[in-house]
VMD Tcl script that builds the backbone (N, CA, C; Angstrom):
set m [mol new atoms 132]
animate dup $m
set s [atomselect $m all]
$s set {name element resname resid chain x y z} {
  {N N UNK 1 A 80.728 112.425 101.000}
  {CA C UNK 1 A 81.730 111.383 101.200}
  {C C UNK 1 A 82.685 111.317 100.019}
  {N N UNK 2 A 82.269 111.719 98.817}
  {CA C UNK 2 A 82.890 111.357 97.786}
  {C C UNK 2 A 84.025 112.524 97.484}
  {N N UNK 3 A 83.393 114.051 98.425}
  {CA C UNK 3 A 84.696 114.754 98.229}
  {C C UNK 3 A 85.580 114.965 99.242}
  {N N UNK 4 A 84.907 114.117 100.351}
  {CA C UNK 4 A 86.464 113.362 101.474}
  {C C UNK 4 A 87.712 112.811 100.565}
  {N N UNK 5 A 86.752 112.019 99.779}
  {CA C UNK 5 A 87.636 110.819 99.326}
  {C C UNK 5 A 88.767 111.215 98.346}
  {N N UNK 6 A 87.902 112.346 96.951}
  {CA C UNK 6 A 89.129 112.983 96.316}
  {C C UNK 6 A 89.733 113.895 96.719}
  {N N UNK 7 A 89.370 114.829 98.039}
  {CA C UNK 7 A 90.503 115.472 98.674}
  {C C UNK 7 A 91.577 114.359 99.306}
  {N N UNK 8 A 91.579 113.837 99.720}
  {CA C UNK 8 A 92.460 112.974 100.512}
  {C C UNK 8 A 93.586 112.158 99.672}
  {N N UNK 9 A 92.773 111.702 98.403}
  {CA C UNK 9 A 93.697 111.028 97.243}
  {C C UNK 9 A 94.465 111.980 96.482}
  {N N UNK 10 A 93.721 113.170 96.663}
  {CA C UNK 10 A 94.646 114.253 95.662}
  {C C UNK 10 A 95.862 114.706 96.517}
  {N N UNK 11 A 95.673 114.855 98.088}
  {CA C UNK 11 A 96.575 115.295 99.047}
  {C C UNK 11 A 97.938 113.767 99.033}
  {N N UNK 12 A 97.223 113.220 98.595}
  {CA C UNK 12 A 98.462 111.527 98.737}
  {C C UNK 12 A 99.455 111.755 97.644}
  {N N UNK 13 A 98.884 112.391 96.735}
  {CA C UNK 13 A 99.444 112.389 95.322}
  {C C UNK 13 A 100.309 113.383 95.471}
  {N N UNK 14 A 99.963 114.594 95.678}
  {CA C UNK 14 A 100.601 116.415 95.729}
  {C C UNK 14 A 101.826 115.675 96.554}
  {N N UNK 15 A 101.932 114.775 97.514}
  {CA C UNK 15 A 102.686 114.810 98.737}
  {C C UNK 15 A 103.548 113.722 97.836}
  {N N UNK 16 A 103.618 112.681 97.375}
  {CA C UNK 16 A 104.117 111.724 96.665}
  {C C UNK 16 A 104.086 110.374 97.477}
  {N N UNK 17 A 102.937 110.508 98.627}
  {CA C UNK 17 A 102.987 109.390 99.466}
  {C C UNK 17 A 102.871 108.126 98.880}
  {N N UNK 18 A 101.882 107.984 97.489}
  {CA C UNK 18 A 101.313 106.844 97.523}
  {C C UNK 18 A 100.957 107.107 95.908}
  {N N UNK 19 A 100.693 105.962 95.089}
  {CA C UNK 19 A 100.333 106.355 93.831}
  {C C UNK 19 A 98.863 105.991 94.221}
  {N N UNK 20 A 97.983 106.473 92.506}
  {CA C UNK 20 A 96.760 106.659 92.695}
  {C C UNK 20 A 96.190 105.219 92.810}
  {N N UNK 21 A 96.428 104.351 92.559}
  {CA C UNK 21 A 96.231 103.085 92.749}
  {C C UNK 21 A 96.199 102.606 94.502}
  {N N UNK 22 A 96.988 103.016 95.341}
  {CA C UNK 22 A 97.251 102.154 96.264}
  {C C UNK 22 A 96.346 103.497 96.831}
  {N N UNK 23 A 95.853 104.831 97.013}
  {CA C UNK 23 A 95.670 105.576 97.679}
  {C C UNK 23 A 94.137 105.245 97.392}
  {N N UNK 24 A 93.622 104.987 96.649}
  {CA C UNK 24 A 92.430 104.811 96.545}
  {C C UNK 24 A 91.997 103.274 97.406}
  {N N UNK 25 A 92.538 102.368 97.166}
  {CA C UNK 25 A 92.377 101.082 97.908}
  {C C UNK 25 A 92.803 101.725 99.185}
  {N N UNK 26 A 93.931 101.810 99.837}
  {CA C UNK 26 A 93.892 102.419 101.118}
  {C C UNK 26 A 92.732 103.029 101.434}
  {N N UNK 27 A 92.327 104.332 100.844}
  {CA C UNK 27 A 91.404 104.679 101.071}
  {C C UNK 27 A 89.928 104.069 101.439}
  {N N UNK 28 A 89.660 103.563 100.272}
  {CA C UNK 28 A 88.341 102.458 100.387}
  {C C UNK 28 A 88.436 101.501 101.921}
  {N N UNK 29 A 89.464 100.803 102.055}
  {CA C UNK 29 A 89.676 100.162 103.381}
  {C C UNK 29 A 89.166 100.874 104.731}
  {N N UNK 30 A 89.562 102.345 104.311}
  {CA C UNK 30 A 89.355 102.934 105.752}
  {C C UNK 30 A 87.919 103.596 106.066}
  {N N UNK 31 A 87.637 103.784 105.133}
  {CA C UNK 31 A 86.006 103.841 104.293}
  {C C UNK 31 A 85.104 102.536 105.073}
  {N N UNK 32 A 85.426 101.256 104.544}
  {CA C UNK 32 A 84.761 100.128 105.392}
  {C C UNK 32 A 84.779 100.447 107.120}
  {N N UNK 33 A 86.005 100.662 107.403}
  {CA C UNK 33 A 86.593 100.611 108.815}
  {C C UNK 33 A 85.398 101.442 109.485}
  {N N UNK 34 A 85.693 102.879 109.566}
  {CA C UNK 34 A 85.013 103.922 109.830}
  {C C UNK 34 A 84.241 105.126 109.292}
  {N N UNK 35 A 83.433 105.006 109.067}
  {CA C UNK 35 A 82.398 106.319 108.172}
  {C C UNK 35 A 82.814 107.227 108.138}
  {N N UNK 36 A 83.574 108.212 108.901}
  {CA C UNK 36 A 84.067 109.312 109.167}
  {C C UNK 36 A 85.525 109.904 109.459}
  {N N UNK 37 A 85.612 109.145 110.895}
  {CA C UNK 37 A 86.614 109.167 111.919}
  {C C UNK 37 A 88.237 109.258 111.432}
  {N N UNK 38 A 88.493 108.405 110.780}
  {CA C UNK 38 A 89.739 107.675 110.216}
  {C C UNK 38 A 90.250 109.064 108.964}
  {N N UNK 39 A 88.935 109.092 108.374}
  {CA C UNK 39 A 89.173 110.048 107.279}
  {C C UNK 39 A 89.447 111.280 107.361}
  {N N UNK 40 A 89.134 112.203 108.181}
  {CA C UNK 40 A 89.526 112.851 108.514}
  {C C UNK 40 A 91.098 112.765 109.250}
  {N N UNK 41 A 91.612 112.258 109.663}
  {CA C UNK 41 A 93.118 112.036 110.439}
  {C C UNK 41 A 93.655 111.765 108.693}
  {N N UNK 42 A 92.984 111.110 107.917}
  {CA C UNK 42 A 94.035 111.530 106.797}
  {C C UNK 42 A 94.157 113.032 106.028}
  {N N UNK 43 A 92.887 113.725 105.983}
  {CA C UNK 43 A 92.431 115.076 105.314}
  {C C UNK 43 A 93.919 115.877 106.665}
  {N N UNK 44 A 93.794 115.714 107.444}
  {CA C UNK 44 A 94.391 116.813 108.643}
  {C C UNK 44 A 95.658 116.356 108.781}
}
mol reanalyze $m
mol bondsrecalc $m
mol representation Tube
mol addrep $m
């Protein structure tokens, strides 16, 4: 789970979507939401 999480924050960053602050809280949110599901649609 934990290298969902820094692939996905590192892909937010490379892209300039989001700083590391808000990508990690985003993140965490979607983390509560769904175990899996969600996270992936951000990795892809």
């Amino acid at each position: 789970m934990k290298k969902l999480i820094i692939s996905t924050v590192f892909k937010m960053l490379v892209y300039g979507q989001q700083d590391l602050a808000e990508a990690f809280t985003h993140q965490a949110i979607v983390i509560e939401q769904n175990q899996t599901g969600l996270i992936y649609d951000f990795i892809v």
